[in-house]
DRENDO-1510 file (C-alpha; in Angstrom, 1 decimal, always signed):
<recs>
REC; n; res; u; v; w
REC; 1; UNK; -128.4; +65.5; +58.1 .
REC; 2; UNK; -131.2; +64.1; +56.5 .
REC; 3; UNK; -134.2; +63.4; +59.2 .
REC; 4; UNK; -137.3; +60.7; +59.1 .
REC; 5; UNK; -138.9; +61.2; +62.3 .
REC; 6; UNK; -139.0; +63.4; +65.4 .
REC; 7; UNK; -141.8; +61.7; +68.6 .
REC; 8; UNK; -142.9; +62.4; +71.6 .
REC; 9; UNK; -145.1; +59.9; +73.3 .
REC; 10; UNK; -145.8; +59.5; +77.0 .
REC; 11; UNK; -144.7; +56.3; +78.7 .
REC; 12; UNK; -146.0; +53.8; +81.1 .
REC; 13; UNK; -144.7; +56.5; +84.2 .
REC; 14; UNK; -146.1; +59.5; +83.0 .
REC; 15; UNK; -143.0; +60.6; +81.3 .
REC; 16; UNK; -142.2; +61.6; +78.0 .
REC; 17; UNK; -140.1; +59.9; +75.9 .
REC; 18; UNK; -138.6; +61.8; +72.6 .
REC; 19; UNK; -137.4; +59.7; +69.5 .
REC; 20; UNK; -135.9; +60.9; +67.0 .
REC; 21; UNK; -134.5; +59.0; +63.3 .
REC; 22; UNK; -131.6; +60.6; +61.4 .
REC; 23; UNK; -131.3; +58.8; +58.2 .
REC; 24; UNK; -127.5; +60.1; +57.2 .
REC; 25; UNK; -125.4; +62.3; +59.5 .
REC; 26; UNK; -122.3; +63.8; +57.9 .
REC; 27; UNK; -120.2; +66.7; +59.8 .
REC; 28; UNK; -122.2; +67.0; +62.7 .
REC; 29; UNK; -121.7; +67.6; +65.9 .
REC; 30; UNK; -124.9; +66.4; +67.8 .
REC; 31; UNK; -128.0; +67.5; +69.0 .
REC; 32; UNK; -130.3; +69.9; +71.7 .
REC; 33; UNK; -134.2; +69.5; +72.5 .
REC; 34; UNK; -136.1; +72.2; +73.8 .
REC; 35; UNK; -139.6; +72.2; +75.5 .
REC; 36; UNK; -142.8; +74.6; +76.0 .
REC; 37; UNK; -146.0; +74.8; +77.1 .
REC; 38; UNK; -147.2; +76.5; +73.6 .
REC; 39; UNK; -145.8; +76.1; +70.5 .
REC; 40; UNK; -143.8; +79.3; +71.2 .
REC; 41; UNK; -140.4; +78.2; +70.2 .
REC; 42; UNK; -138.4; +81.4; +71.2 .
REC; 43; UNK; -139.8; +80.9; +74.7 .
REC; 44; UNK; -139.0; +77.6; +74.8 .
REC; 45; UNK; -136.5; +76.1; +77.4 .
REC; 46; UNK; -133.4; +73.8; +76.6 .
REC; 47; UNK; -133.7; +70.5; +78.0 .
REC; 48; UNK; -130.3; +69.1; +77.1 .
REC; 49; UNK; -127.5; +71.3; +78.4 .
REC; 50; UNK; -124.7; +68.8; +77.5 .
REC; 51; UNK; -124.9; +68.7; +73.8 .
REC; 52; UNK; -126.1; +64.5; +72.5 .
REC; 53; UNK; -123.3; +63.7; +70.1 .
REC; 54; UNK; -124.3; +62.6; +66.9 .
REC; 55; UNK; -122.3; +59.5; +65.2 .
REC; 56; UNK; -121.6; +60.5; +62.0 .
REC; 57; UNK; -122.5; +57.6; +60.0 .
REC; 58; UNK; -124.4; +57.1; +56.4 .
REC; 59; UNK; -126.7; +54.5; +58.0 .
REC; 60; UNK; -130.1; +55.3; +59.8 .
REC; 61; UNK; -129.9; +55.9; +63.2 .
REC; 62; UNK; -132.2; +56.2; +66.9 .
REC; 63; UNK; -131.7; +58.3; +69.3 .
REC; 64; UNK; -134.0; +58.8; +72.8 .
REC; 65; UNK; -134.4; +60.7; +75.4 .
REC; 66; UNK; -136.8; +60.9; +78.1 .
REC; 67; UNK; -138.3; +64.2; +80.0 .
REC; 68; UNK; -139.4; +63.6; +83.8 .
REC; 69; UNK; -140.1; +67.4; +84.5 .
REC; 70; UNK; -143.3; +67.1; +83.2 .
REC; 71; UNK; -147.0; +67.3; +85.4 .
REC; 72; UNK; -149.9; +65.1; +84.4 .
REC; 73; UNK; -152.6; +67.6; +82.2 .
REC; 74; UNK; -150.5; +69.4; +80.6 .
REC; 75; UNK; -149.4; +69.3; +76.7 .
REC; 76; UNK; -145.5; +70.2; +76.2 .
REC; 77; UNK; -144.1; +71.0; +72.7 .
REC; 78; UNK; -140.5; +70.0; +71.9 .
REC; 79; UNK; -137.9; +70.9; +69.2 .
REC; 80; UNK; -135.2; +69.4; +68.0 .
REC; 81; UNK; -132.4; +71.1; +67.1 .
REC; 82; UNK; -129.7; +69.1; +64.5 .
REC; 83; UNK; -126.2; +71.3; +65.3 .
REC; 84; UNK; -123.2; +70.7; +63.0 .
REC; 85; UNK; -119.8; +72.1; +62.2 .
REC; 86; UNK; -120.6; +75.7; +60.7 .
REC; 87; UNK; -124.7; +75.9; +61.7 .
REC; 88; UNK; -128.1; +74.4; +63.2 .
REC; 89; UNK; -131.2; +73.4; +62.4 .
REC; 90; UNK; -134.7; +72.7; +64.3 .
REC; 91; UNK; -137.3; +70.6; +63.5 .
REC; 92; UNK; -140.7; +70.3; +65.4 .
REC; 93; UNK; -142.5; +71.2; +67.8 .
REC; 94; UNK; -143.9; +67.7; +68.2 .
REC; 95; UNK; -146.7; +67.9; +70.6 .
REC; 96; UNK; -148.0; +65.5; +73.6 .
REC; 97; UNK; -150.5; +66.1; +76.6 .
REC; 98; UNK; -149.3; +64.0; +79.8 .
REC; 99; UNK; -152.9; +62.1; +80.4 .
REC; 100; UNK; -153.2; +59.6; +83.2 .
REC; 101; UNK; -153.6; +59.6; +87.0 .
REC; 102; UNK; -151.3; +60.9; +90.0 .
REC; 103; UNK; -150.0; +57.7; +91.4 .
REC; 104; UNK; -151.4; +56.7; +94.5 .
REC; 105; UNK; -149.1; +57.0; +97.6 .
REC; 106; UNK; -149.7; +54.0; +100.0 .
REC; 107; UNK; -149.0; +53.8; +103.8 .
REC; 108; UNK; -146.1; +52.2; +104.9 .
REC; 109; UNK; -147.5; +51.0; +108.1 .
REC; 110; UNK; -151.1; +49.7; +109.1 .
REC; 111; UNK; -152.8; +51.8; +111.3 .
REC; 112; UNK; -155.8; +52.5; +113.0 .
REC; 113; UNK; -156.3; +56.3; +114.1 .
REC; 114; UNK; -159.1; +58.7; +115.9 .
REC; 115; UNK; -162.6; +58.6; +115.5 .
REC; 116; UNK; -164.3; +61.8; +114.7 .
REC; 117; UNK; -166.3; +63.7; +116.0 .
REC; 118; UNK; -165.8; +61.0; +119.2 .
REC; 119; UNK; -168.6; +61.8; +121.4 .
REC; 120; UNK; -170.9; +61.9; +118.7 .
REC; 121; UNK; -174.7; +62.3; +118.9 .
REC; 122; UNK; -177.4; +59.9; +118.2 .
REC; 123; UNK; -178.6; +60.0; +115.2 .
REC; 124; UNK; -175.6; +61.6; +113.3 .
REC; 125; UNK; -172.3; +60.3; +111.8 .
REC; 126; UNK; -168.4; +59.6; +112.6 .
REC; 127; UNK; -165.9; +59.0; +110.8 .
REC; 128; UNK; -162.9; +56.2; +111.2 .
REC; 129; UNK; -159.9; +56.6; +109.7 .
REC; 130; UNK; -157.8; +53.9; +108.4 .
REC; 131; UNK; -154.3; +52.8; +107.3 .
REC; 132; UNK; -153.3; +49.6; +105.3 .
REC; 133; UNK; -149.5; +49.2; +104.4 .
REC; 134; UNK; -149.8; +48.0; +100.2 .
REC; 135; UNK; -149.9; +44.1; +100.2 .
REC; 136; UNK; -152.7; +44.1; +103.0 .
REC; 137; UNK; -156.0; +43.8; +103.4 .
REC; 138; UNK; -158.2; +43.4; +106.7 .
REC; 139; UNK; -161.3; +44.6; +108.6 .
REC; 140; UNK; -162.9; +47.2; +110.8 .
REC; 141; UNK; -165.1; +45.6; +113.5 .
REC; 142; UNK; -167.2; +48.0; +115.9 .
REC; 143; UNK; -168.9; +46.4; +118.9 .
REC; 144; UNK; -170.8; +47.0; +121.3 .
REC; 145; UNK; -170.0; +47.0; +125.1 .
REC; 146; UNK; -171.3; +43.4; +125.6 .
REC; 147; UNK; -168.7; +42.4; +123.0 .
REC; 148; UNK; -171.6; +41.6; +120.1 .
REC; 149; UNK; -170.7; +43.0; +116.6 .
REC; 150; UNK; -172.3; +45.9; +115.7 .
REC; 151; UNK; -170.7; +46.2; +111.8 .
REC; 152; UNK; -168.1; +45.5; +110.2 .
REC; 153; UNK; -166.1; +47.1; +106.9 .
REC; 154; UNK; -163.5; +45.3; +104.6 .
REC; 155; UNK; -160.8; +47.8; +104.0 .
REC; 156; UNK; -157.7; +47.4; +101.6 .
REC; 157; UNK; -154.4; +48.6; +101.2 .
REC; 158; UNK; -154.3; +53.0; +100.9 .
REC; 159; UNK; -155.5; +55.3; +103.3 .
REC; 160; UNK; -159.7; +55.0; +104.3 .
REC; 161; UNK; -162.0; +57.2; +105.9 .
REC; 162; UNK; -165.0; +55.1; +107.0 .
REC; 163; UNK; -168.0; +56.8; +108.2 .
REC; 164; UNK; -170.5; +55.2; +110.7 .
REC; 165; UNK; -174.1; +56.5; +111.0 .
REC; 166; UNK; -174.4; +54.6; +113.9 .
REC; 167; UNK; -176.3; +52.1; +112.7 .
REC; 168; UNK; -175.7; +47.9; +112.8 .
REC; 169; UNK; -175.4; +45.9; +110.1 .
REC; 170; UNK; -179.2; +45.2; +108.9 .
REC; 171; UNK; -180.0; +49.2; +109.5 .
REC; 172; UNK; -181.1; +49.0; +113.4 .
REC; 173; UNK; -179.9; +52.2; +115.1 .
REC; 174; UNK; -177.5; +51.7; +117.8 .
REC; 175; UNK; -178.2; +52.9; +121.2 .
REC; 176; UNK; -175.9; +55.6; +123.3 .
REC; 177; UNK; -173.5; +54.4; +125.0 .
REC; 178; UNK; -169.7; +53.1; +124.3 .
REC; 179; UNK; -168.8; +51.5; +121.8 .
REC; 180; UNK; -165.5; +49.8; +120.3 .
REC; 181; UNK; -163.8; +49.2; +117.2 .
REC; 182; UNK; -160.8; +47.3; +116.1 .
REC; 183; UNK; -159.2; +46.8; +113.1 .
REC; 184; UNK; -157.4; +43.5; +112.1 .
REC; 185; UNK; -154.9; +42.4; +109.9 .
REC; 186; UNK; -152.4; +40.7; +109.3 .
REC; 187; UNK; -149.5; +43.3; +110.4 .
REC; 188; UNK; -152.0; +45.0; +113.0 .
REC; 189; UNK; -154.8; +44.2; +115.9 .
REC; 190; UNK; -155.9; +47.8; +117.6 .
REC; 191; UNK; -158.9; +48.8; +118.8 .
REC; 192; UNK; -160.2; +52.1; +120.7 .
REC; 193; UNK; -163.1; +53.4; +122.1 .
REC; 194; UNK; -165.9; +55.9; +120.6 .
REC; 195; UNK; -169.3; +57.4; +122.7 .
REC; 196; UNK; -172.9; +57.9; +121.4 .
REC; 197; UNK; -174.5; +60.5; +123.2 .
REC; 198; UNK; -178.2; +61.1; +122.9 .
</recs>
């Protein structure tokens, strides 16, 4: 078995995809890849149990498969080992770090939840917390008693914690005393109540 290239590259899912080239195969059976997290290769795990079958042919040939047991930081070494009739071989390791970002999870339902702390004192901070379902955008709205607009907050789809310093929108502080706010979209219209106390 004559090879021209053994990769490992990661793919748009944070996966890694291994691609190998054989440029002749003659009498042989087919195929194992191993991984490790160093380049120890009798430490390293077999990620193929059922043996890839090779085709036998004088022509070059692809062959791919993809590891999804992998985390995001972390640099994985893989061998490939080339098995026919009477022996084996292994090539590598090939090395590749999984770089990107943990995919954010969205809500599945818009929601509006607690206040906290709720009493809070004059002068201090809460904290709103927020769900948008993916897809949805909308707005947090506090007011006053009297109904008048105290602030408002775009919020977009993922979960939000808001926090309120209990001022209005142009920096005034807000007197004690009850307040409400609502948050609208296009799925959801709930409001609830929160206190300043002095």
């Amino acid at each position: 078995m004559e090879l021209s290239s053994f990769t490992a590259t990661v793919n748009a899912v944070n996966n890694v995809e291994l691609t190998w080239v054989s440029q002749s195969e003659h009498h042989m059976n087919g195929y194992r890849v191993y991984r490790n997290t160093s380049d120890q290769q009798d430490s390293s795990i077999l990620i193929t149990p059922i043996l890839i079958p090779a085709t036998n042919t004088s022509t070059a040939q692809t062959y791919s498969i993809t590891d999804n047991s992998v985390e995001i930081g972390d640099t994985y070494y893989y061998w490939l080992e080339a098995v026919d009739y009477l022996s084996s071989g292994f090539h590598g390791p090939v090395s590749v770090t999984v770089e990107g970002s943990v995919p954010q999870v969205l809500p599945e339902i818009t929601s509006l939840k607690n206040a906290y702390p709720n009493p809070f004192k004059l002068g201090s901070s809460t904290t709103i917390e927020v769900d948008v379902k993916a897809g949805e955008t909308g707005t947090l709205s506090i007011y006053n008693l009297s109904g008048q607009l105290v602030r408002s907050f775009t919020v977009n789809e993922g979960a939000h914690s808001l926090g309120w310093n209990g001022r209005d929108s142009k920096g005034a502080v807000c007197g004690s005393g009850i307040y409400f706010y609502k948050l609208s979209t296009a799925s959801c219209n709930q409001s609830r109540k929160m206190v300043i106390i002095k």
